[in-house]
C-alpha positions, -999 to +999 in steps of 0.1 A: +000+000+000+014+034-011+023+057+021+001+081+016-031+063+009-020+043+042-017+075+063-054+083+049-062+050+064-043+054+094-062+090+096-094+078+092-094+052+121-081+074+142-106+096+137-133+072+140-116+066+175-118+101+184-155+108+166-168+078+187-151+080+217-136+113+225-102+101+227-076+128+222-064+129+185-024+127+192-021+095+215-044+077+194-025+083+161+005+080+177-008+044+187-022+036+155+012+045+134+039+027+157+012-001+155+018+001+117+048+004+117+040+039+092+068+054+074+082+092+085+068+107+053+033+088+062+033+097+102+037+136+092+008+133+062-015+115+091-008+140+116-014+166+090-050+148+084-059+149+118-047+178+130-063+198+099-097+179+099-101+181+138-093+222+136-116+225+109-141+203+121-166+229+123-163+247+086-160+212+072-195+199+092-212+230+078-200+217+036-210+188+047-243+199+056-248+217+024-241+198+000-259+167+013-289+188+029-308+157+034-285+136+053-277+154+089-241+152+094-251+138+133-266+107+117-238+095+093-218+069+092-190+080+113-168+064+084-188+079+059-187+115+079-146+111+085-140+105+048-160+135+040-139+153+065-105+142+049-115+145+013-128+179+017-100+191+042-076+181+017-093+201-010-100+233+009-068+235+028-039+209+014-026+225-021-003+198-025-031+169-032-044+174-062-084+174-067-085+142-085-060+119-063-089+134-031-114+125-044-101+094-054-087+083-021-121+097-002-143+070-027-113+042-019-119+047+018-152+042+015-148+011-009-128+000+020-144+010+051-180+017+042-208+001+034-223-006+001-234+029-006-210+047+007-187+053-021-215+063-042-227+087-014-192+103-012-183+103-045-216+125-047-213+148-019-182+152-031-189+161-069-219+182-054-194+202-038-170+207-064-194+219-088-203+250-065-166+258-064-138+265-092-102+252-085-092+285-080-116+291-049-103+260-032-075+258-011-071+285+010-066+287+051 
């Protein structure tokens, strides 16, 4: 598994930890990584993930919330709401991902960790929210 799509992975759990349970996002990544024995290059691209997604938690909720209006972002799949998190943290605020490889990864986590809709389900919340917003308004802090 390439290092980056691992430290999505890695991101994603831990998240799901700390959406679930209200564990504290560094300890349970830190667990997660050494567990995995994740490259450097990978801990530092999960730790970005985390750390971005849990500081933005609240701007990323609201997209969320419009772009799938009738699905409230309370009653998701925490899977499905934590790859929505990633995917559109890494489009708004990660300039070095490109569009494509987010979206990408975002429908791969979901292959992988969701249920049988849920790549569908992101892939369209996630094409919903593209089409409101040109590449140049994406990606800023």
């Amino acid at each position: 598994m390439k290092t980056r799509r691992q430290a999505r992975a890695l991101a994603l759990k831990a998240l799901f930890e700390i959406d679930s349970v209200g564990h504290q996002p560094a300890p349970v990544l830190d667990y997660l990584i050494l567990d995995e024995n994740l490259p450097a290059e990978g801990a530092e691209f999960a730790h970005a993930l985390v750390e971005g997604v849990t500081a933005h938690r609240t701007t990323l909720d609201e997209i969320i919330r419009q772009h799938a209006p009738e699905w409230p972002v309370e009653q998701l799949a925490i899977i499905d709401r934590n790859i929505l998190r990633i995917a559109l943290y890494e489009l708004q605020y990660a300039p070095d991902v490109p569009i494509k490889v987010a979206i990408n990864e975002a429908v791969e986590l979901a292959k992988t960790f969701g249920g049988d809709t849920a790549p569908r389900f992101v892939n369209g919340v996630l094409g919903a929210f593209l089409l409101r917003h040109t590449a140049g308004e994406l990606r800023h802090s």
